[in-house]
N, C-alpha and C positions, 0 to 999 in steps of 0.2 A: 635598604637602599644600597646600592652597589660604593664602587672607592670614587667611582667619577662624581665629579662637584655638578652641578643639575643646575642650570638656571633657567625659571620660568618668564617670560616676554609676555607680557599683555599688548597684541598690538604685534599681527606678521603685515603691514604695511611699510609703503620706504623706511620711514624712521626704525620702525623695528626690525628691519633686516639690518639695518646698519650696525645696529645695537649688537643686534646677534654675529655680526662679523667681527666686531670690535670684542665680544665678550670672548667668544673662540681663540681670535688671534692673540687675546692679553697671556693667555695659559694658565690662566684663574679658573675657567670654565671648560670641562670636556665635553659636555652635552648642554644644547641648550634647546626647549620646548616651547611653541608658542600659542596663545591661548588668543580666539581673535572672535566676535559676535558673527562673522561668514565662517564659521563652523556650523555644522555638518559640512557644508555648500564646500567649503574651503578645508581641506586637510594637507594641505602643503604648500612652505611657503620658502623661499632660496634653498630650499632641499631639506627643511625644517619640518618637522609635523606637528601640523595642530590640532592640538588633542584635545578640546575644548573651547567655550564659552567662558565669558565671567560667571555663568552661574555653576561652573564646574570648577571653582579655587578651592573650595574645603577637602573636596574629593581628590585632587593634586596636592593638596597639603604636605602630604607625607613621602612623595614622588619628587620632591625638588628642595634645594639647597637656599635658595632665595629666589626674589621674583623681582622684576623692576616691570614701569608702565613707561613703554613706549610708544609713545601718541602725542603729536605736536601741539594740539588742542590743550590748554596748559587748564582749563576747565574739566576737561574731561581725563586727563592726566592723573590731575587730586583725586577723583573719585576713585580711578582705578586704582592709584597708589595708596586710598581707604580703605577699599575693597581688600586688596592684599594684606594691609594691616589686620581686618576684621576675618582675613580666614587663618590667623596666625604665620603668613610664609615672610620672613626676614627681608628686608629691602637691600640689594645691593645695588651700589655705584656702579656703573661701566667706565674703565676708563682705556681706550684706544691707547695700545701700547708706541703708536706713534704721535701721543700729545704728548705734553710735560705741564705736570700737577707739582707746584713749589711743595717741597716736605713740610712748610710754614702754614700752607693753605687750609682749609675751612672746607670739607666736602659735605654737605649734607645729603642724607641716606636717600637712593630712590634717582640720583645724579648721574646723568651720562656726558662723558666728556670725550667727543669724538675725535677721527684721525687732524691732527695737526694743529688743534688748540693749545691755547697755552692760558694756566692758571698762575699767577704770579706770585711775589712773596705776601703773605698774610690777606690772600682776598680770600673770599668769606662768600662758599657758594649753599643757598636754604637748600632744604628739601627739594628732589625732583626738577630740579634743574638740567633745563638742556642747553649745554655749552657744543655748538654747532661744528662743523668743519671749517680749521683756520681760524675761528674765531679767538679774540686773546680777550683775557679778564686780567690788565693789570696788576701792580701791587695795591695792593688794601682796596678795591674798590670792591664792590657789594651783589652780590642780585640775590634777592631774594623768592622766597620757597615760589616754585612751579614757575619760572620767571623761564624765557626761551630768546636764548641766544642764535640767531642766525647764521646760514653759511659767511666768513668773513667780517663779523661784527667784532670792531675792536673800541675798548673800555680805555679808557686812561685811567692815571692812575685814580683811585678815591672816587669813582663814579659810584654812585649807586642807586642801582635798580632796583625798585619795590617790586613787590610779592605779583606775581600773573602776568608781568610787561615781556610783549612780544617784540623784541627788535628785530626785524625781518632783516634779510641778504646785506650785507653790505652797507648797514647803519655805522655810525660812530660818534662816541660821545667822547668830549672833552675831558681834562683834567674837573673832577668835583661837581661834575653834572648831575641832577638827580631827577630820575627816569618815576613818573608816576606810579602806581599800582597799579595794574590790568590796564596801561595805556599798549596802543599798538602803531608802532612807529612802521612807515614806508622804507623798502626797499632803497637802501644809499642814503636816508637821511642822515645829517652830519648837526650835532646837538655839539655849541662849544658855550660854555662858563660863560656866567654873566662878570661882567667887569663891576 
């Protein structure tokens, strides 16, 4: 394997192009590959090559530094980010060099935290979490594993979000609001604290 660090993208659609801009621009990653089921069909994606299927991870195993699953589908997210587990390639974080991640924060492996989010003091992100464009996650508020934060979804503080909950575009939840498990909240919905 050559000096450049390699990260493999499950997922060259929007979300994973983003991903892939984000990993680039951080200077974490000098190369990044992506692996999409419109392969053969598809071998190019923002100027990226795709050089594989999911059935082709064990065979890149050795080709790449870590892999993260980019794919909004927080169902099909897990599996990919299993998938990766089971061909042994390391999970990494994305984190856009234009968000801000408190050095207090909680990143769980498999996490992308896109341009102009903000993770605040001691919040606490599971596994494979996608914290959106703009989107802020307060101090100590929660989401947990495979949970997808929207463009401009903002947390107050002490929210928290169970495992697979979709806040879509421009949701927002109150101080200590708690967001179901695999619920899927509409675009601007505004969730505030029972009295």
């Amino acid at each position: 394997m050559s000096s450049e660090r390699t990260l493999l993208i499950l997922g060259a659609g929007g979300h994973g192009k983003a991903v892939a801009e984000a990993a680039l621009l951080s200077g974490e990653w000098q190369r990044v590959l992506f692996v999409d089921d419109r392969w053969p069909q598809l071998t190019e994606s923002f100027g990226i090559s795709v050089v594989g299927n999911l059935g082709c991870l064990e065979r890149l195993s050795d080709q790449v530094d870590a892999g993260i699953a980019a794919v909004g589908n927080n169902e099909l997210r897990e599996v990919w980010q299993t998938a990766l587990v089971a061909a042994r390639i390391p999970l990494a974080c994305v984190v856009h060099p234009r968000a801000w991640v408190s050095p207090s924060a909680d990143v769980g492996p498999g996490t992308a935290v896109m341009a102009m989010a903000v993770v605040g003091t001691d919040a606490r992100l599971g596994r494979g979490v996608i914290v959106n464009a703009g989107a802020i996650v307060d101090h100590d508020a929660q989401v947990g594993d495979f949970g997808h934060l929207g463009v401009g979804v903002s947390l107050a503080g002490g929210v928290h979000v169970a495992s697979a909950a979709w806040l879509q575009a421009g949701c927002s939840a109150g101080y200590g609001v708690v967001v179901e498990s695999t619920a899927v909240l509409a675009p601007g919905t505004v969730l505030k604290a029972k009295d």
